[in-house]
C-alpha positions as a Markdown table, in Angstrom:
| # | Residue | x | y | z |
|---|---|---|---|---|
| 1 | Unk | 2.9 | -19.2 | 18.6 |
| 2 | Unk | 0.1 | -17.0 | 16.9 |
| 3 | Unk | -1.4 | -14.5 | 19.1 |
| 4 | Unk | -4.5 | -15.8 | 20.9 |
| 5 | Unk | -7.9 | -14.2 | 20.1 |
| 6 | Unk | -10.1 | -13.3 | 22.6 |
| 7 | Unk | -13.2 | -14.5 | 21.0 |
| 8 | Unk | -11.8 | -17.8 | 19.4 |
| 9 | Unk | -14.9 | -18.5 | 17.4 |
| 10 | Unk | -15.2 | -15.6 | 15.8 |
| 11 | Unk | -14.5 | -16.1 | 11.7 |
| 12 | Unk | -13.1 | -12.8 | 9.9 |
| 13 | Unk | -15.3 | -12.4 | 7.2 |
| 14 | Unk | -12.9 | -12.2 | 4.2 |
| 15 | Unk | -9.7 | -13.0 | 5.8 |
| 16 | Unk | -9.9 | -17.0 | 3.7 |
| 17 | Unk | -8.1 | -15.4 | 1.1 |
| 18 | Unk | -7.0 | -11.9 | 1.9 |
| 19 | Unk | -4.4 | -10.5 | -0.2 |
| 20 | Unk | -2.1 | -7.5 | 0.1 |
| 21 | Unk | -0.1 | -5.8 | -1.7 |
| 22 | Unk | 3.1 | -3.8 | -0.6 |
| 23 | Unk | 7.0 | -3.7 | -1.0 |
| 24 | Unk | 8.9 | -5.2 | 2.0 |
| 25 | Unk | 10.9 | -2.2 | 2.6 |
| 26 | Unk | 8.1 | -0.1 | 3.4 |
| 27 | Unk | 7.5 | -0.2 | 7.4 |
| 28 | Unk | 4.1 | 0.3 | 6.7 |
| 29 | Unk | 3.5 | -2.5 | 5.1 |
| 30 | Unk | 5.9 | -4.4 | 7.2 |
| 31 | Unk | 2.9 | -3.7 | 10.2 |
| 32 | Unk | 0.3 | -5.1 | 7.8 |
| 33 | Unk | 2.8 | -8.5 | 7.6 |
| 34 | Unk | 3.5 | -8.6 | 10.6 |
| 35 | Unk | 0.4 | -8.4 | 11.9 |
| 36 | Unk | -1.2 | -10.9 | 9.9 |
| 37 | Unk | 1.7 | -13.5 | 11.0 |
| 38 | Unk | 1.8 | -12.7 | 14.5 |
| 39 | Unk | -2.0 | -13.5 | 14.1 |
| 40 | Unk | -1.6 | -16.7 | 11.9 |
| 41 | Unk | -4.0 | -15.0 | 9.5 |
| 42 | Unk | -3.8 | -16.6 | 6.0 |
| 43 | Unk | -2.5 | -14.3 | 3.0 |
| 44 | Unk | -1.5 | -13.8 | -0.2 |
| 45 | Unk | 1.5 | -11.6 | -0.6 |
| 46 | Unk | 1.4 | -9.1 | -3.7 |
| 47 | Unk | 5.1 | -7.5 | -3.8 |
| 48 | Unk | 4.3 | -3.7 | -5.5 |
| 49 | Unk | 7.6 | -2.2 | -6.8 |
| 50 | Unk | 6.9 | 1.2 | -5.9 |
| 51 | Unk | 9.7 | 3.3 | -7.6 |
| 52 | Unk | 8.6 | 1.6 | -10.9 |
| 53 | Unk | 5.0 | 3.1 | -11.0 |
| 54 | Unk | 3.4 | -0.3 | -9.8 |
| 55 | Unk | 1.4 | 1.9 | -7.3 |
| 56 | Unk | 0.2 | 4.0 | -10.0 |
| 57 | Unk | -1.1 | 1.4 | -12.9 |
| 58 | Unk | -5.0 | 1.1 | -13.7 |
| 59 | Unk | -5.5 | -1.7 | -11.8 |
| 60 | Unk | -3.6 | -0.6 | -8.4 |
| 61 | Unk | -5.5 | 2.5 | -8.6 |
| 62 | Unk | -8.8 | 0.6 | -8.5 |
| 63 | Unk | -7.4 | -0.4 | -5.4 |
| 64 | Unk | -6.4 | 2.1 | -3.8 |
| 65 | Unk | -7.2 | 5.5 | -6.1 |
| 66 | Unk | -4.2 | 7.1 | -3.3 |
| 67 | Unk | -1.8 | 4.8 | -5.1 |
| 68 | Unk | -0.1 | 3.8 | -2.1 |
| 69 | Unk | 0.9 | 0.7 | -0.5 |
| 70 | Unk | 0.2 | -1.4 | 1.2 |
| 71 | Unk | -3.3 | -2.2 | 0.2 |
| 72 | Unk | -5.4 | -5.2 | 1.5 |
| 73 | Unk | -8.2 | -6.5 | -0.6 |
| 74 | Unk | -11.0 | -9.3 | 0.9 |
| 75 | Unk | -12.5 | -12.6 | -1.1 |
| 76 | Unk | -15.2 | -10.5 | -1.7 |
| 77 | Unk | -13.4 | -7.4 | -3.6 |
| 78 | Unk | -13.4 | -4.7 | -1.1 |
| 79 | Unk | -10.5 | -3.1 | -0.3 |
| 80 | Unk | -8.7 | -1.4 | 2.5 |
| 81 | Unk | -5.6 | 1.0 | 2.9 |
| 82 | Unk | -3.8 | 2.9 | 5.5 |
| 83 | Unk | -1.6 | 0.6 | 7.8 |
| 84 | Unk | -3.2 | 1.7 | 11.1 |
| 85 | Unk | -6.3 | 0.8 | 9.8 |
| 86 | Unk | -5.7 | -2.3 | 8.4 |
| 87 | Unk | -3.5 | -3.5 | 11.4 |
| 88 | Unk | -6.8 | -2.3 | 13.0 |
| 89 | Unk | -8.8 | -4.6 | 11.5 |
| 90 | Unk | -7.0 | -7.7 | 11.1 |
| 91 | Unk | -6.3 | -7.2 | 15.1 |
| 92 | Unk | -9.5 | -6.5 | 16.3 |
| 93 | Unk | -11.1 | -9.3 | 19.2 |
| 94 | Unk | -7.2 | -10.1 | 19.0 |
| 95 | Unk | -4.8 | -9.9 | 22.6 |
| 96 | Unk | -3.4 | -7.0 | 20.5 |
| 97 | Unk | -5.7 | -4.8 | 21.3 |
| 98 | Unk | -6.1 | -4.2 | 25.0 |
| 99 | Unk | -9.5 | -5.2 | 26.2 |
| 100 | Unk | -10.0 | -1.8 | 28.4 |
| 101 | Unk | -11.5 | 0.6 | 26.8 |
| 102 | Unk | -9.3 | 2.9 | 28.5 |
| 103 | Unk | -6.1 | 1.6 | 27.4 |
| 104 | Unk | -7.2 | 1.2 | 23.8 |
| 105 | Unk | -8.2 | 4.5 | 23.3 |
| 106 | Unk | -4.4 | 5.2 | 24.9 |
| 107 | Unk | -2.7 | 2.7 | 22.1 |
| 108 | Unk | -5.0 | 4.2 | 19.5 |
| 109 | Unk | -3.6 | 7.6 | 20.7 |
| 110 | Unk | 0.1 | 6.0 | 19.9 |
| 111 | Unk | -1.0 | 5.2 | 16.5 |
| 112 | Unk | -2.2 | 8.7 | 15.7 |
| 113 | Unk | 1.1 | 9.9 | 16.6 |
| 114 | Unk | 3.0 | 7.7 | 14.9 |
| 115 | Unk | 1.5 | 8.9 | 11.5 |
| 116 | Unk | 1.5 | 12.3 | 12.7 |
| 117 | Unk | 4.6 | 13.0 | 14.8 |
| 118 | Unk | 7.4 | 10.2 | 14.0 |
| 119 | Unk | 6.9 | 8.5 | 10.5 |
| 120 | Unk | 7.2 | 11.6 | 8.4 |
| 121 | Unk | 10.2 | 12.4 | 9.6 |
| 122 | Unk | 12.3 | 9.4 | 10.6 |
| 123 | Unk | 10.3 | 7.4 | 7.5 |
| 124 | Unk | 10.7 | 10.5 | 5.3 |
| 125 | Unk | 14.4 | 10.4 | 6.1 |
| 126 | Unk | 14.6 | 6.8 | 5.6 |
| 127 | Unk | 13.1 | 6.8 | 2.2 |
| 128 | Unk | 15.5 | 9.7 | 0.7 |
| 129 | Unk | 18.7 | 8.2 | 1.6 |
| 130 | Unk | 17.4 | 4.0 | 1.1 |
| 131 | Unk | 15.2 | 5.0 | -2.1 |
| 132 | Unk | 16.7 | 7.9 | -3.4 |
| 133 | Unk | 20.4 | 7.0 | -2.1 |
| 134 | Unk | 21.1 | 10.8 | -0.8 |
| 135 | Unk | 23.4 | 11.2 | 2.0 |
| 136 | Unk | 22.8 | 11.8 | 5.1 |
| 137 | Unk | 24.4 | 15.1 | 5.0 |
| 138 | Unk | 21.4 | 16.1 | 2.4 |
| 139 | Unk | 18.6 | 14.9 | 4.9 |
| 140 | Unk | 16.4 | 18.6 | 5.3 |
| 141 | Unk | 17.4 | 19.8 | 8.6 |
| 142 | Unk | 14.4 | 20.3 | 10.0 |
| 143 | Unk | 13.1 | 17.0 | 9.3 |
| 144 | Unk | 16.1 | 15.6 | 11.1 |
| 145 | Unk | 15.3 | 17.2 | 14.4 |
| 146 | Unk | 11.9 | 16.2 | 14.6 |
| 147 | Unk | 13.0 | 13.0 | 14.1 |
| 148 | Unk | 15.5 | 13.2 | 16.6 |
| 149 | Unk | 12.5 | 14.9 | 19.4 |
| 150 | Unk | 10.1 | 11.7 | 18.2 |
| 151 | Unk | 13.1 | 9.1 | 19.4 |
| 152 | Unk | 13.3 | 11.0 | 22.3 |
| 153 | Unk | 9.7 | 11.1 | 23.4 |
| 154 | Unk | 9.8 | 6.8 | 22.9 |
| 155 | Unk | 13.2 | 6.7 | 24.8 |
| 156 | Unk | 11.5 | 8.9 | 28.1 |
| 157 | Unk | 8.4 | 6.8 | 27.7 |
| 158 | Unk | 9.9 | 3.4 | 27.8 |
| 159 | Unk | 12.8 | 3.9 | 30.7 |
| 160 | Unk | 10.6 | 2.6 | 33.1 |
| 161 | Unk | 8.1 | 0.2 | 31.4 |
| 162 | Unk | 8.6 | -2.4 | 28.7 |
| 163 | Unk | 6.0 | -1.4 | 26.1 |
| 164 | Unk | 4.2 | 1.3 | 25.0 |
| 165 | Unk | 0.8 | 0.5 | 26.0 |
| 166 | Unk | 0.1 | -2.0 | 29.2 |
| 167 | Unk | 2.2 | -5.2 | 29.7 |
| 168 | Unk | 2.0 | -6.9 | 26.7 |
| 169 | Unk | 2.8 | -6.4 | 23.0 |
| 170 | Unk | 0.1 | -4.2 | 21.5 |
| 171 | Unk | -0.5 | -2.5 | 17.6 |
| 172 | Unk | 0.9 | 0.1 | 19.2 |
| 173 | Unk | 4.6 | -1.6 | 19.7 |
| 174 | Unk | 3.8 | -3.3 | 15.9 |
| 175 | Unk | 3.3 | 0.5 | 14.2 |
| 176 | Unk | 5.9 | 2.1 | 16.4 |
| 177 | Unk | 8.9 | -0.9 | 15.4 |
| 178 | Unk | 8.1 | -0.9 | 12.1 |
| 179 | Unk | 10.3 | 2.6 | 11.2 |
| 180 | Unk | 12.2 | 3.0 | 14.2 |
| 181 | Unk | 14.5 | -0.2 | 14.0 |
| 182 | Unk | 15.2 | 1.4 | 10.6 |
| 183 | Unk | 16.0 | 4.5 | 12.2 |
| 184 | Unk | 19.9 | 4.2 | 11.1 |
| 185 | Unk | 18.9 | 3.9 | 7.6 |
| 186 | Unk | 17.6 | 7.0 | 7.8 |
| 187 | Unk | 20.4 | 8.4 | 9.9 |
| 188 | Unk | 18.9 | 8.7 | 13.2 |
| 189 | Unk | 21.6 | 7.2 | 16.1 |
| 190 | Unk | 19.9 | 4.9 | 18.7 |
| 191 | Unk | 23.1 | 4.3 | 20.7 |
| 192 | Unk | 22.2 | 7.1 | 23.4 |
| 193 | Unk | 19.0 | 5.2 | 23.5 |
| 194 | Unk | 19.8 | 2.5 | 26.0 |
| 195 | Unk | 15.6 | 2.0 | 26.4 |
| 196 | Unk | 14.4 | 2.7 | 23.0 |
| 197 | Unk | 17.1 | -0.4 | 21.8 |
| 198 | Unk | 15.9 | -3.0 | 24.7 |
| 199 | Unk | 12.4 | -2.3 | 23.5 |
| 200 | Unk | 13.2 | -3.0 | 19.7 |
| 201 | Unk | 14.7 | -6.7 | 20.5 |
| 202 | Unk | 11.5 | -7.2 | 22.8 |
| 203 | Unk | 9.2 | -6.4 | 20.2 |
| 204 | Unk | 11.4 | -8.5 | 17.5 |
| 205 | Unk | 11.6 | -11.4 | 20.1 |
| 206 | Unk | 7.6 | -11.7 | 20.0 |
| 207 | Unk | 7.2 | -10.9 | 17.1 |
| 208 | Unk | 9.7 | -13.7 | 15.5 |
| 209 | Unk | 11.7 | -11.1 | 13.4 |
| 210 | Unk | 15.6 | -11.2 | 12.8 |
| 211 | Unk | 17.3 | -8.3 | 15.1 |
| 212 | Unk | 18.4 | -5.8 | 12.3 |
| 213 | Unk | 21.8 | -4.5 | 12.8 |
């Protein structure tokens, strides 16, 4: 069942017929789908083939001049990128969000640190060996152990509560999942992680997703 809204009149300007474009290997644009389903938001989906220079062609640029994925773009032309900020905005007056202001800014603080402190490194390592199909063996060392001190930081946090952020799902959980149930494709063993793994079927249980193994 679609997440409930806490204003349930309010109309997204825009959202009627949303697109967005992304490749559905990318976690980040995995939040943005996710999101938007877990929502019940209506959506076209643009697939973006980003290893053959789709991100890069006139017309994506337009879009987004970064030329990267994913992208969302309103009825009305206007564009936005960055997954935070567009699970941001499709989730805002949402259950998603917490409603005190307090606890917010805390699962705001989460996404920062995702970007920051865990997706270039257990992302980064993802994309070199599922992109670029380098071993693990090649993954730069240094990269590795961040990665490794990000998982860790989840699995201490999580021991003794059930999501990030409260006692619900937040965007928090959404951003978090996206690259960290891929975490084997980029090398990274969750095994030792007896609290990181029991949050990752939580957050695929209510979020209707197919456990990855």
């Amino acid at each position: 069942m679609p997440a409930r809204r806490r204003n349930d009149g309010l109309n997204m300007k825009g959202v009627n017929a949303m697109r967005i474009y992304g490749d559905t290997q990318s976690g980040n644009c995995l939040k943005v789908k996710w999101t938007a389903d877990h929502l019940g938001l209506p959506y076209e989906w643009h697939d973006v083939d980003i290893m053959a220079g789709e991100s890069r062609t006139e017309a994506f640029l337009k879009r987004n001049p970064f030329g990267q994925v994913p992208v969302l773009e309103l009825d009305d032309g206007r564009t936005l990128a960055q997954s935070n900020a567009i699970i941001g905005f499709l989730a805002r007056d949402s259950e998603l969000i917490p409603a005190d202001a307090y606890s917010e800014a805390r699962m705001r603080a989460w996404l920062f640190w995702e970007q920051y402190s865990h997706e270039p490194y257990i992302a980064v390592c993802r994309f070199h060996m599922v992109y670029l199909g380098k071993p693990a063996s090649e993954r730069e060392g240094w990269r590795v152990e961040r990665g490794e001190a990000a998982l860790d930081v989840m699995e201490a946090h999580l021991k003794d509560r059930d999501w990030l952020v409260g006692d619900a799902l937040t965007l928090a959980d959404i951003s978090l999942l996206a690259y960290t149930r891929l975490a084997h494709e980029g090398g990274f063993d969750l095994a030792a992680r007896p609290a990181l793994r029991r949050w990752i079927a939580a957050a695929e249980r209510a979020l209707g997703l197919a456990a990855v193994h």
